[in-house]
C-alpha positions in Angstrom: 3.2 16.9 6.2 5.2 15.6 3.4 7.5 14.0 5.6 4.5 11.8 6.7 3.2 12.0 2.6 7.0 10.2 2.5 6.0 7.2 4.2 2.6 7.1 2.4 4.4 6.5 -0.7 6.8 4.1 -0.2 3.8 2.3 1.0 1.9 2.5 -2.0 4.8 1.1 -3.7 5.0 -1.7 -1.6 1.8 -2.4 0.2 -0.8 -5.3 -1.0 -3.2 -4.6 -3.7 -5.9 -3.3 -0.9 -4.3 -1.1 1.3 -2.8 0.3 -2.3 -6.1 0.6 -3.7 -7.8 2.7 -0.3 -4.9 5.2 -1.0 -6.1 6.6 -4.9 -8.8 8.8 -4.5 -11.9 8.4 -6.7 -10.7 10.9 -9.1 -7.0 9.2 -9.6 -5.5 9.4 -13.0 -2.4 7.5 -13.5 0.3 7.5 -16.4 2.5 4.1 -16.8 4.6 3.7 -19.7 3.6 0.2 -20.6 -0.4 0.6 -19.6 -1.2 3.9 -20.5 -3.5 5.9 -18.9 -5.3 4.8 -16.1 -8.6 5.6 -14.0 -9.1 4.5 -10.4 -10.8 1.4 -11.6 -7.9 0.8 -14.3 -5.4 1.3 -11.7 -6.6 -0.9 -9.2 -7.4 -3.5 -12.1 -3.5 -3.2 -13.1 -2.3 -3.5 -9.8 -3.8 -6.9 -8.8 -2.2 -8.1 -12.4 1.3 -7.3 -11.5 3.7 -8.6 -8.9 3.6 -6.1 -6.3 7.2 -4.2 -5.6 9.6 -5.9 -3.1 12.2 -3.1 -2.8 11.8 0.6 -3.8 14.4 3.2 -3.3 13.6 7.1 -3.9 16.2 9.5 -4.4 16.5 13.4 -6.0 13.5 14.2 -3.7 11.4 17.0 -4.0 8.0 18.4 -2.9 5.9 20.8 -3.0 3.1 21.8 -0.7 -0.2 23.8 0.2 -3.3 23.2 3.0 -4.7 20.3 0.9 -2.2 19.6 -2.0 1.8 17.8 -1.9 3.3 17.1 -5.0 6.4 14.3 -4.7 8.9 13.9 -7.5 11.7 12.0 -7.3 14.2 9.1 -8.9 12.4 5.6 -7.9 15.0 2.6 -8.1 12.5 -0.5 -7.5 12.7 -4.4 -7.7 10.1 -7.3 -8.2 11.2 -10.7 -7.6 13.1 -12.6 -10.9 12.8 -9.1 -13.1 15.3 -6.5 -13.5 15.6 -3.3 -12.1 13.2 -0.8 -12.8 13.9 2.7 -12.7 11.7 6.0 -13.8 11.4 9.7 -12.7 7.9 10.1 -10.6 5.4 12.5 -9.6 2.5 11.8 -7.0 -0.1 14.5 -6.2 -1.6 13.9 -2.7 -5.1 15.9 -2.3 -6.4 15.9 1.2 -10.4 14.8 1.9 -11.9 14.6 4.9 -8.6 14.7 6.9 -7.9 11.6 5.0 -4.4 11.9 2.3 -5.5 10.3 -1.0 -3.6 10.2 -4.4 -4.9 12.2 -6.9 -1.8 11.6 -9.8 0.4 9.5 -10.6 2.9 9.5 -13.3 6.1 7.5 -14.3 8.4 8.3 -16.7 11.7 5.0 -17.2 15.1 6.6 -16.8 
């Protein structure tokens, strides 16, 4: 499972504003250092007012899992085109509904 949860990420990161969006489950909460706290509709507002991601590399991997739960952490090294490097310690919590994997948490925290 989080093998597959894995791919699902790095997707989010780099996927179009839609297919991102479908993955947060109506509950989402987010926490980004420069937006703050974020609801689905937040989330989804932020995201189609950002360049998506072009390049994202995750490292120090972990996860942990149950029946309907995986929580990812890890080291994200990511790049948009013309900015700098952007860098930050993560956490996703993946809930599963209706067979379907959703994202229930995000969080980012800039190394």
């Amino acid at each position: 499972m989080a093998d597959e949860l894995w791919r699902e990420e790095r997707e989010f990161w780099l996927a179009g504003v839609a297919e991102a969006g479908r993955k947060l489950d109506t509950s989402c909460l987010m926490a980004f250092p420069r937006t703050g706290i974020l609801d689905r509709t937040a989330a989804i507002a932020a995201l189609q007012a950002a360049p998506r991601w072009q390049e994202i590399t995750m490292t120090e991997r972990a996860s942990i899992e149950t029946d309907d739960v995986c929580v990812l952490a890890y080291h994200a090294t990511a790049r948009r085109a013309g900015a700098d490097t952007y860098r930050a310690f993560c956490t996703t919590t993946w809930i599963q509904r209706a067979g379907d994997w959703r994202i229930l948490q995000h969080q980012q925290t800039p190394v």
